[in-house]
C-alpha positions, 0 to 999 in steps of 0.5 A: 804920505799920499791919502785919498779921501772918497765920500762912499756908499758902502764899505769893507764891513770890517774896515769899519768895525776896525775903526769904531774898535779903534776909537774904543766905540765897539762892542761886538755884537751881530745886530751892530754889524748889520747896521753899518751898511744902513748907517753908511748908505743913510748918511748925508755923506760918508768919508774914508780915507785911504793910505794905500788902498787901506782904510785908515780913518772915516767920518760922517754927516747925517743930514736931510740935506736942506737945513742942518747936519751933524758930524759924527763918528770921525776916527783915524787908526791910532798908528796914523794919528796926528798926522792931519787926516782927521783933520782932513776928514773933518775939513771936507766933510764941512765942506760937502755939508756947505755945497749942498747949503746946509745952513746949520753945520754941528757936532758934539766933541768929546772931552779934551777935543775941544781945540781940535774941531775949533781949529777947524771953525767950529766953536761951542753952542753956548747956552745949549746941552747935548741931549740923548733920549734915556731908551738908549742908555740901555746896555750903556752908560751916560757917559759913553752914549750906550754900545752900538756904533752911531751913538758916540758923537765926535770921538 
């Protein structure tokens, strides 16, 4: 399995909206596709990975390039998963956070995915709680983070 990994500043619309449904993280709405280009090209770094000239998987850091970061929306269609390109994604985009000398390189992981991102050096931040500002739950829960894409952490 030959996958090509590229840092983007755009992509197909509807490879990305195929992702975030994939992962559980989309609920169609016109003003939720208008923001995928903004998210793409307002991102530190944003990765696809490609299994034949398709995108199978993407993932992101947000970042203002000097100090800190945070990795966020990483998903892989579910038919390539467990096959390391999550992994993968998660490996190099640590690693562009690092060329750049961002000191402070974070992420929120959901339940059950502990392991994975401790596999990849990452650990928990004890002593701390992840926060999210009450206006966006609206059309949400708290348990999700709300509806539209960019508001899930590590999923």
């Amino acid at each position: 399995m030959d996958v090509e990994y590229q840092v983007v500043a755009s992509a197909p619309l509807e490879a990305i909206v195929e992702l975030y449904e994939a992962a559980g993280w989309w609920k169609e709405d016109p003003a939720a596709r208008e923001v995928i280009p903004r998210m793409i090209r307002g991102s530190f770094c944003f990765m696809v990975a490609r299994l034949d000239g398709r995108i199978v998987g993407m993932g992101r850091a947000i970042s203002d390039g000097a100090s800190d970061a945070y990795i966020q929306d990483v998903t892989v269609l579910k038919p390539l998963r467990g096959r390391g390109i999550g992994r993968e994604i998660v490996r190099r985009l640590t690693e562009e956070c690092e060329r750049a000398r961002i000191g402070w390189i974070g992420l929120v992981a959901e339940p059950g995915t502990q392991a994975f991102y401790e596999g990849l050096g990452y650990h928990p931040l004890t002593g701390y709680q992840p926060m999210l500002h009450a206006e966006h739950l609206k059309g949400g829960n708290e348990d999700d983070g709300g509806t539209e894409p960019g508001n899930q952490r590590e999923r």
